[in-house]
C-alpha positions, 0 to 999 in steps of 0.5 A: 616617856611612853607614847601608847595611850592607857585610856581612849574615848570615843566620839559619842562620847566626846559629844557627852563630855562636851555636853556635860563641861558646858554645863558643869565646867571640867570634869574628871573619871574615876573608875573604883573597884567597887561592885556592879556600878561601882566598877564602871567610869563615873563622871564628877565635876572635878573635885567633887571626888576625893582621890587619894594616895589609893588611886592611880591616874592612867591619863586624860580623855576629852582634857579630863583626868581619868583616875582609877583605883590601885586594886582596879588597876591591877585587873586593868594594867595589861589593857587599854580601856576606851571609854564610850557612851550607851543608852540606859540609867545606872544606879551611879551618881556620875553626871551623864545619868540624868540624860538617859545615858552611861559611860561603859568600858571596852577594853583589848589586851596590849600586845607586847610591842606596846607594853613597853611603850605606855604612857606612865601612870600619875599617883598623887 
């Protein structure tokens, strides 16, 4: 089993993610292949989006799933994501809207070494 993370967070955004379970209990991200907003990390209460057999999970930051779709991914598998937090109001429905905030992407290319080593994708 690989050991290299496919998704990291930062602790700004932990702090978010924190703050949001106090307030909704767990939560789960979902990333579509949507356009403009659509194409960012989005938080849910978990269970309140519907992931289907179109979705891959590529693990779990702060205890939550972090789910993608298939057609994302094919853009994404080669980088690892780190999921952090900045200040400004999306037009998604994700959790962290109302406060002001939003969750963003950062992203690096694996380095060879590492590919071979990733944790495995979870597809329902």
């Amino acid at each position: 089993m690989g050991t290299i993370p496919r998704v990291l967070i930062t602790d700004d955004a932990i702090k978010v993610i924190r703050e949001l379970k106090t307030k909704f209990g767990e939560l789960m991200f979902h990333q579509s292949g949507g356009c403009c907003d659509g194409s960012q990390p989005m938080c849910f209460e978990k269970g309140d989006f519907i992931i289907g057999s179109s979705d891959v999970c590529l693990g779990e930051i702060e205890e939550c799933e972090f789910w993608m779709a298939k057609d994302q991914f094919e853009y994404w598998q080669y980088t690892q994501l780190t999921i952090d937090i900045t200040k400004g109001r999306g037009s998604s429905f994700s959790l962290e809207i109302p406060m002001g905030l939003r969750f963003i992407v950062q992203s690096r290319l694996f380095t060879q070494e590492e590919l071979v080593n990733l944790t495995a994708i979870k597809t329902l």
